[in-house]
ZAMARGU-4260 file (C-alpha; in steps of 0.2 Angstrom, whole numbers, plus 5000, padded with zeros to 4 digits):
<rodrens>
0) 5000/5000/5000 | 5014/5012/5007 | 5025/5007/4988 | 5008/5009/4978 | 5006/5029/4987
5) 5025/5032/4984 | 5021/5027/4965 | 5007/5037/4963 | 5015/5051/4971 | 5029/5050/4958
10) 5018/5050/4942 | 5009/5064/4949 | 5024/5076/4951 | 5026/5077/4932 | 5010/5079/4928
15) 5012/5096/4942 | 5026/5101/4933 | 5020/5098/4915 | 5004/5109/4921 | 5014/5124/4930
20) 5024/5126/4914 | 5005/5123/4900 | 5000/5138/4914 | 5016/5145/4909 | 5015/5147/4891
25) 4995/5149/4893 | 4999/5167/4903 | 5011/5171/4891 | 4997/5168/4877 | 4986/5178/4884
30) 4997/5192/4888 | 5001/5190/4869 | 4985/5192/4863 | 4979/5205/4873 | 4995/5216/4866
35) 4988/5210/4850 | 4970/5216/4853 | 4976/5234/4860 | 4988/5235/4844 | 4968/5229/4833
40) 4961/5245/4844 | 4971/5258/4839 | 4974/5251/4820 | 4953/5254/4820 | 4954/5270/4827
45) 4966/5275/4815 | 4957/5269/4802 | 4938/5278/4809 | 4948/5292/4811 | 4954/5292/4793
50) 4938/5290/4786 | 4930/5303/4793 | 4944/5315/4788 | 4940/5309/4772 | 4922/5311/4772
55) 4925/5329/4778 | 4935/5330/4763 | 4925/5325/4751 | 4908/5333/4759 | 4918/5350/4759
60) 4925/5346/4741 | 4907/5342/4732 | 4901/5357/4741 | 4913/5370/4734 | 4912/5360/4716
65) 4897/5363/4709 | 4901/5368/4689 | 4904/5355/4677 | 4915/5363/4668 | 4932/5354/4666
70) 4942/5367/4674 | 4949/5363/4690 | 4956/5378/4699 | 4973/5375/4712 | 4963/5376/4726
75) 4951/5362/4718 | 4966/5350/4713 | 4973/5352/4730 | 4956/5347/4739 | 4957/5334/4727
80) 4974/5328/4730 | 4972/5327/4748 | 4954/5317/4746 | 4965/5303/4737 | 4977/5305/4747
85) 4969/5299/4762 | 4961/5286/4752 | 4979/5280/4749 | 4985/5281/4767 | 4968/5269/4768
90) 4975/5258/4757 | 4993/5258/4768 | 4984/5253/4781 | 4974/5237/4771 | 4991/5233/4765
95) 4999/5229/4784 | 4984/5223/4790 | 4987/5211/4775 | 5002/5208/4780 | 5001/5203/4799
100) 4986/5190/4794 | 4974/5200/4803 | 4957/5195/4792 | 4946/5205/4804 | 4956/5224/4800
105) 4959/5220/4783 | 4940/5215/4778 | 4935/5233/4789 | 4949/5243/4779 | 4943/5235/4761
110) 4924/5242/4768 | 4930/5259/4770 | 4942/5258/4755 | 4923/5254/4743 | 4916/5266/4754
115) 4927/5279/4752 | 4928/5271/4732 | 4910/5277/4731 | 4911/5292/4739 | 4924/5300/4729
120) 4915/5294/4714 | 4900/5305/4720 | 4912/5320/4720 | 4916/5317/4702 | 4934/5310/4707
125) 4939/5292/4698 | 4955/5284/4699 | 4964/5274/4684 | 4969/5257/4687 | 4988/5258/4680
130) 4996/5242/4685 | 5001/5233/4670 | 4999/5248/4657 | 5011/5255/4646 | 5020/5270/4654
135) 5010/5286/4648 | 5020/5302/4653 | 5003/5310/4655 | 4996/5298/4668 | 5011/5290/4676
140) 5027/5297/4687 | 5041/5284/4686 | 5047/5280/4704 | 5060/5269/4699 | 5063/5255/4686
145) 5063/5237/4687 | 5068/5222/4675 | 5054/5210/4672 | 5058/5200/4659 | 5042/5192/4658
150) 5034/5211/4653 | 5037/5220/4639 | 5049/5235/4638 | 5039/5249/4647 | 5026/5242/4658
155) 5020/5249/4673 | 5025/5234/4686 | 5019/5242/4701 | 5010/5255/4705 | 5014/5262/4721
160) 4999/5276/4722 | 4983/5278/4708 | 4980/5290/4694 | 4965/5299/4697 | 4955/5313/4688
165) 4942/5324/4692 | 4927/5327/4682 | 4939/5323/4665 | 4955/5333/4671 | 4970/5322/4677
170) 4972/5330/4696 | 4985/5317/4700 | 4999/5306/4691 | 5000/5285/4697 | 5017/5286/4705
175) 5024/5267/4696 | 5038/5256/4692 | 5042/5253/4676 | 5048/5239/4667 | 5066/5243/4661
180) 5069/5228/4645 | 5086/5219/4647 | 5094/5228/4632 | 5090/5244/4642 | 5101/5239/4656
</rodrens>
């Protein structure tokens, strides 16, 4: 009886051990994730604070815009600029959420990004997809250059911020890399 005690006694002190350190790991976890969940926090602020910067934006941009006419006076373009601008700093923020597999932000972000999409469309402002275009001086800034020697000489490769007009009028270039061929090298 006294060795079957003594036996049990000896199995259990593992299993304490094994348990104190699962306790362990399960605190450090937890501490993990609650970092985590503050860091979620203030990305969504950032994000709800961005979006209603940009709504003020574009409120205060469709308010001050009422002629059709293709001219688009500095102070106009600039209002402009900074609408998309934000929009861009939106899509920044997609991009790390992306990044750090953190579905929840990201799906939030691509809501406000269609949001934001649909909003400026309103104001008369639309962007021009340039990834995979052929450079156009008029629509493009070249950032750098890239060899890709799948692409032809010349293609946009990336496209690090959007072209985008308003009401006809090109108010801001894509900022790109561009495709330098091999014999360019």
């Amino acid at each position: 009886m006294l060795f079957d005690q003594f036996n049990a006694k000896k199995s259990i002190d593992p299993l304490k051990e094994a348990v104190g350190q699962n306790r362990s790991v399960l605190d450090a976890l937890a501490l993990q994730a609650s970092s985590q969940a503050e860091q979620l926090a203030c990305l969504s602020e950032q994000a709800h604070r961005a979006q209603e910067e940009l709504s003020l934006q574009i409120e205060e941009l469709y308010d001050r815009v009422t002629d059709p006419a293709p001219v688009v006076d500095a102070d106009t373009k600039q209002l402009v600029s900074a609408a998309v601008s934000l929009r861009d700093e939106l899509e920044h923020l997609r991009a790390y959420a992306f990044a750090t597999s953190d579905k929840a932000l990201d799906r939030q972000i691509e809501l406000l990004l269609l949001i934001c999409d649909r909003q400026l469309s309103q104001a008369g402002i639309s962007r021009i997809e340039r990834l995979g275009e052929i450079y156009d001086p008029a629509l493009d800034t070249v950032s750098d250059v890239e060899y890709a020697p799948n692409l032809e000489n010349g293609v946009n490769t990336k496209a690090l911020s959007g072209c985008y007009k308003y009401r006809g009028v090109i108010v801001r270039r894509a900022n790109v890399i561009v495709n330098k061929g091999e014999q360019y090298g």
